[in-house]
N, C-alpha and C positions, 0 to 999 in steps of 0.2 A: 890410247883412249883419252881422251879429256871429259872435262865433268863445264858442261854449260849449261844456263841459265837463259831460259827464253820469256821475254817480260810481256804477257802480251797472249792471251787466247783467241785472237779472232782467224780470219781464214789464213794471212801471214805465219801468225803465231804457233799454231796448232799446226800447220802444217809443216812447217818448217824444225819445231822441235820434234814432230813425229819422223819426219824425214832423217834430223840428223840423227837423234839414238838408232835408225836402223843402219845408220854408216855403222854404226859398234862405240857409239858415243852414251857416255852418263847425262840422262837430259832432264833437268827438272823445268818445267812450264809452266810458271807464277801471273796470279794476276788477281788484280785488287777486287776484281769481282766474285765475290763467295758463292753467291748463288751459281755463276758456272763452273766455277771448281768443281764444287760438290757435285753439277751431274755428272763432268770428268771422271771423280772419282765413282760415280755409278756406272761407269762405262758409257754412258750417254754421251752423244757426239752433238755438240749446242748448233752444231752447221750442217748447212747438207751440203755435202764434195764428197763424190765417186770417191772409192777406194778409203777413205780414211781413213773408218773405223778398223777396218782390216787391218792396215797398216799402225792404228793406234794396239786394237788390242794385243796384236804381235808382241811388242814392245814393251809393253806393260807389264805381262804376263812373262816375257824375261826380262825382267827389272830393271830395263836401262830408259824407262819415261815413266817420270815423276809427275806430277802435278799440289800445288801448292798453293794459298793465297798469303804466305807469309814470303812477300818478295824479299824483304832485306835479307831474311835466312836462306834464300835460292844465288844470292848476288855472293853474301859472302862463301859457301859453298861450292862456286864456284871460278874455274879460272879465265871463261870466256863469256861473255853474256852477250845474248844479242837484245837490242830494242826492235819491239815490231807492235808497235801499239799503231791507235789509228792517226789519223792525221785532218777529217774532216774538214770538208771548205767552210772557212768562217762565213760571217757578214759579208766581208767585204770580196771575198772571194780567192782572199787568200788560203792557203793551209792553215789549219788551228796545229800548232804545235805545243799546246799546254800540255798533253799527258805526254808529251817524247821529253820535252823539260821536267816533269815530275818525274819522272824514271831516271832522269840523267842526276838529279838530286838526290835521288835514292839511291843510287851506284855510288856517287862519290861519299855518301855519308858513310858507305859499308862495304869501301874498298880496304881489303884486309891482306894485301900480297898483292904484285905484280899478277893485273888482269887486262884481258883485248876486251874492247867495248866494241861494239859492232852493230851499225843500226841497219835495220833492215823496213822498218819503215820511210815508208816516201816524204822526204822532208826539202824545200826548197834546196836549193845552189848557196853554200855559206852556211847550212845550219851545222854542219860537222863542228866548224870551228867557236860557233856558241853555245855547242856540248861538249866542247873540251874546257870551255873558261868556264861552266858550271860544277865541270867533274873536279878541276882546281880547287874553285872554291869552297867546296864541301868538302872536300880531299884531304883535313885538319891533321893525319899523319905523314901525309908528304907520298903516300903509296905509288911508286910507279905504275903507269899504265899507258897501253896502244890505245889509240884509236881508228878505227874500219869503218868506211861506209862500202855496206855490202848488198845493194838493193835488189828486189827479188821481181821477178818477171813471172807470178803465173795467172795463171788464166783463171778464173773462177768457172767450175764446171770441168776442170781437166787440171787444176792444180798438185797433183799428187804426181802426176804423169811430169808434170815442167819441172817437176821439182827434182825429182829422181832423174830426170834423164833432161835437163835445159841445154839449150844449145849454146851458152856461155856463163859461166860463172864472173861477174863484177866486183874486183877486190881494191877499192882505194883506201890507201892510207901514205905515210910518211916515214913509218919506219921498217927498215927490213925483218925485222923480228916479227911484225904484225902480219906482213906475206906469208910466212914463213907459220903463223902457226893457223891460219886459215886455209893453208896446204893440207895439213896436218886433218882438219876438219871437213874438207872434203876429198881429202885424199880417194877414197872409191871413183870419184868423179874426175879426178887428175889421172888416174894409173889410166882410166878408159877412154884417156886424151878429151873430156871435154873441154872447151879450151878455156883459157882459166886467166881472164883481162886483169893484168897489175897496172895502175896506174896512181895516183894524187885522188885526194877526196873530193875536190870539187868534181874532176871530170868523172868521177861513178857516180857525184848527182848527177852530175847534167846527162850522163847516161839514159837513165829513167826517163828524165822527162822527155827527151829528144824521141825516143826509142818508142812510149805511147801516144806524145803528142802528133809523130808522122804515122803513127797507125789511125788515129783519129782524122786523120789530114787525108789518109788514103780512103777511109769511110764515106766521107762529106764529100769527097770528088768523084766516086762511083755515083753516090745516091742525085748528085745535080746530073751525073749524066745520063739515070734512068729517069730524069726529068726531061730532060730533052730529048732523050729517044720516043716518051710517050709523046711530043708536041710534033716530032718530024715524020714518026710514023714504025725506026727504028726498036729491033729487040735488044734490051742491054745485058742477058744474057750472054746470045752470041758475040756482043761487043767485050765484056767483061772478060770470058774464054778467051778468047784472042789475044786481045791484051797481055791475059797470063800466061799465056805463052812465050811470051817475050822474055827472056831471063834475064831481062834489066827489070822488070817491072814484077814478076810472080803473080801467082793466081789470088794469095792472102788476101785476105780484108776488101776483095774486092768481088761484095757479096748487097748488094742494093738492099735497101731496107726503110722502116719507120725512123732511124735516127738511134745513134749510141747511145748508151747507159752505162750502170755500172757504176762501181766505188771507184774506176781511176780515171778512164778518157774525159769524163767530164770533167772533171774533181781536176785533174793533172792538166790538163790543158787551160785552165781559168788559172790556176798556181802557175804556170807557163808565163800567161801575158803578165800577172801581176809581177815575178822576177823581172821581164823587160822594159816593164814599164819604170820600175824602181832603179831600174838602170840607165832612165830616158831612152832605150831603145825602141821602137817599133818593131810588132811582130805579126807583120800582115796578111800571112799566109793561114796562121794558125787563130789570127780574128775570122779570118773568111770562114776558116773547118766549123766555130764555136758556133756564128752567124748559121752556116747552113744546115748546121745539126738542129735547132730552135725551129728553125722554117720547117727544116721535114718533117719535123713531130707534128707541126699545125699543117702542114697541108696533109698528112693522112687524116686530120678530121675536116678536113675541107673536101675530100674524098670522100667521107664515107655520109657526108652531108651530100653530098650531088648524087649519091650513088642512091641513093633515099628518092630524094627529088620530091620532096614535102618536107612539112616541118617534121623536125625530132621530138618536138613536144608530145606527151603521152606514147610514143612510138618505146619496142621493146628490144633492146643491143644486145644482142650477144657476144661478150670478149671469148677467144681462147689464148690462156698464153697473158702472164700477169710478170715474171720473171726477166729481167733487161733482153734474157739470155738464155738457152736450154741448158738443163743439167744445175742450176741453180737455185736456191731460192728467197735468192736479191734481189729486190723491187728496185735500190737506188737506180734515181734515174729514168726506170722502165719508159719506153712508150708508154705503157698502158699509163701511166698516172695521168701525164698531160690527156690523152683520150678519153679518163673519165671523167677528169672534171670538166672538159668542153660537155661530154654529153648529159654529165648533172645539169650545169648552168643551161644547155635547152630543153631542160625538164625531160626525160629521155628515164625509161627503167633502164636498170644493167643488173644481167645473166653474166656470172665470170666463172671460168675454169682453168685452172692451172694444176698441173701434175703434183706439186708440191711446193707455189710461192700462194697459194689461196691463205693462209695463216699472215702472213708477210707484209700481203696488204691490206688483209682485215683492220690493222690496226691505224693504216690510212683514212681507209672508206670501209667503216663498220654498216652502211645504209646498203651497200648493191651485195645484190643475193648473190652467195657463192654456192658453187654446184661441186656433186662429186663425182660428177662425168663430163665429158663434153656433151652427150645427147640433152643433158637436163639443161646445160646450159643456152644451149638453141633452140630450144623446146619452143613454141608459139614466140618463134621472133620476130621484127622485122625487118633487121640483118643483121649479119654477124661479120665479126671483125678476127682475124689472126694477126696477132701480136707479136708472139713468140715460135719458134720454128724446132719446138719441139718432134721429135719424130710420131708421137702417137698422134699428132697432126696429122702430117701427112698420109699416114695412113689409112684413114678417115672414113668409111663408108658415104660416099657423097647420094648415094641414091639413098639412103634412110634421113642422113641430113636433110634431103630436098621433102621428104614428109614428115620431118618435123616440125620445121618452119612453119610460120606462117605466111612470110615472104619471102621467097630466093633470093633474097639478096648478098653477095658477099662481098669483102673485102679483103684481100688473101695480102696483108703486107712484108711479109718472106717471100712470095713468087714460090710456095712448097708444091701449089696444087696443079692440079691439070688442067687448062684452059679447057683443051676440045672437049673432057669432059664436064665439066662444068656447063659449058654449051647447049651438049646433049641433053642436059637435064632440066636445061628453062632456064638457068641462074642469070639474073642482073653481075656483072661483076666487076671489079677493078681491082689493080697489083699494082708492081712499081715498075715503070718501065719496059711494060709488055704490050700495053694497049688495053682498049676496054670492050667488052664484049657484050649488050643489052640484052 
């Protein structure tokens, strides 16, 4: 058993020391935010991710996750710590790396015995080795210590699941001792052979970002070709299927849509070009993903303006679906942001309903009415918009939707619903790459 320290509550954090105390590890989960300690320690889960609470109170209630806002007492207490704070796109569009450098300050001032530092938040190519001249210089007894970069791949909305069971663990560091006790730390996940990558610190950054930046790449090439299948006449659908069948290419991420979100594709792919460009390299592939992802957010409201076919001024929107992503309730990113504020700026009411991101983005656009169904939120519209592809979407009564309205009009930008019905019932409508049906 080891006793680790996880600096850092947010969906990384909390997950990741829920996860490890259930390997049969001692985990205390520090973080300078008090207010969310304290609803931690009410049992209150500050996120919403499937499973976690379950998985937290397990753990808790056998005493091996802690929670703390006294981090220097969690670092020296322990022999492994991981960093998993956030990383935020600056200004300029690089990563903000201040709270992963405050933490690295904070370890070195209260390294008390031979510890592995181990970051698991997403930090450029080369910040390993600017947190080790940190942990140095605060490091005033000379403490030995490993350093790991250990970066985490989950998904938000099925984070508990990647965690527990990922399809590779990323271990870079420099010394074998540091392999050697990150074995130890997931060892449940070694004995069940998942495979378990040892390499140097820079290549488990460059891991990450390679890893989301071609998932973003793979997003932004599906969604221009349900652009062009709407212009030739083509389903991209059955093109996408096809495709995935291919076992060079897989079926993954190649699901047409409004455009990416989310705390990392975005975020990681702008910290992407900024590493190549600091390096004078060119990264043209992953300018075109960034370029295409920005267009598709504006042409779904250039869509759902033609689909109108009058001004949006005084006209009434119906959103479903405010979260980047189902299962979540993260706005970063969402569609829906850029779609409301085109339909503010053309003077446009908005009806919004989401399962559980309505709080989320309140604090966005406190001005558009939030519902606590989707009936209410379609209630006298003029059309209505899917965002998000949640499943209580899809399931939808569309014959009660078509008299609630006051215009049939839809905008289905997941592809969740049924065209022919849709048809059946009068609806004006548009998708992504299926065609348009008046």
């Amino acid at each position: 058993m080891k006793r680790v320290a996880v600096v850092g509550t947010g969906y990384v954090g909390l997950v990741s020391g829920a996860g490890i105390s259930d390997f049969g590890h001692q985990v205390i989960c520090a973080d300078i935010d008090t207010d969310k300690i304290e609803r931690l320690l009410q049992g209150e889960i500050p996120i919403y991710e499937p499973g976690l609470k379950e998985i937290v109170d397990r753990n808790v209630a056998a005493g091996r996750l802690l929670f703390t806002h006294d981090v220097p007492a969690a670092i020296r207490q322990s022999e492994v710590i991981f960093i998993a704070v956030g990383t935020p796109q600056g200004d300029n569009g690089d990563a903000d790396l201040t709270a992963v450098f405050a933490v690295a300050e904070t370890i070195g001032k209260n390294l008390n015995g031979v510890k592995t530092i181990c970051t698991k938040s997403t930090v450029p190519i080369g910040t390993g080795k600017k947190i080790c001249t940190i942990l140095e210089k605060f490091n005033a007894d000379h403490h030995p210590f490993y350093y790991v970069s250990n970066p985490e791949f989950l998904r938000e909305g099925s984070a508990v699941k990647d965690f527990m069971h990922p399809d590779r663990v990323v271990v870079g560091a420099s010394a074998p001792e540091a392999y050697a006790v990150l074995r130890d730390v997931y060892r449940p996940l070694y004995i069940n052979e998942t495979p378990l990558v040892e390499t140097n610190v820079e290549t488990a950054e460059t891991i990450k970002y390679a890893s989301n930046a071609f998932l973003a790449l793979k997003i932004s090439y599906i969604n221009e070709m349900a652009n062009l299948c709407e212009t030739v006449g083509a389903d991209v659908h059955v093109v996408a299927k096809t495709m995935g069948s291919d076992g060079r290419i897989s079926p993954k991420f190649l699901h047409p849509g409004p455009g990416f979100g989310g705390s990392c594709f975005p975020k990681d792919t702008r910290a992407l070009l900024g590493i190549a460009r600091a390096h004078g390299l060119p990264f043209r592939t992953i300018e075109a993903a960034v370029e295409a992802n920005e267009g598709q957010k504006q042409r779904m409201a250039a869509k759902l303006e033609q689909l109108v076919g009058d001004t949006l001024q005084g006209k009434t929107i119906g959103i479903l679906g405010l979260a980047f992503k189902p299962q979540t309730d993260d706005v970063r990113e969402s569609a829906a942001i850029p779609m409301i504020r085109f339909l503010e700026r053309k003077g446009a009411t908005i009806r919004a309903y989401d399962p559980v991101a309505n709080e989320s983005m309140r604090c966005h656009f406190p001005q558009v009415i939030y519902c606590e169904r989707w009936e209410d939120a379609v209630r006298d519209t003029d059309a209505v918009v899917i965002l998000t592809d949640w499943n209580e979407f899809r399931g939808m009564d569309l014959q009660k939707m078509r008299q609630l309205v006051r215009h049939p009009r839809l905008l289905d930008t997941r592809n969740i619903l049924s065209m022919k019905e849709l048809a059946a019932l009068g609806f004006a409508y548009d998708n992504v790459g299926r065609g348009i049906r008046p």
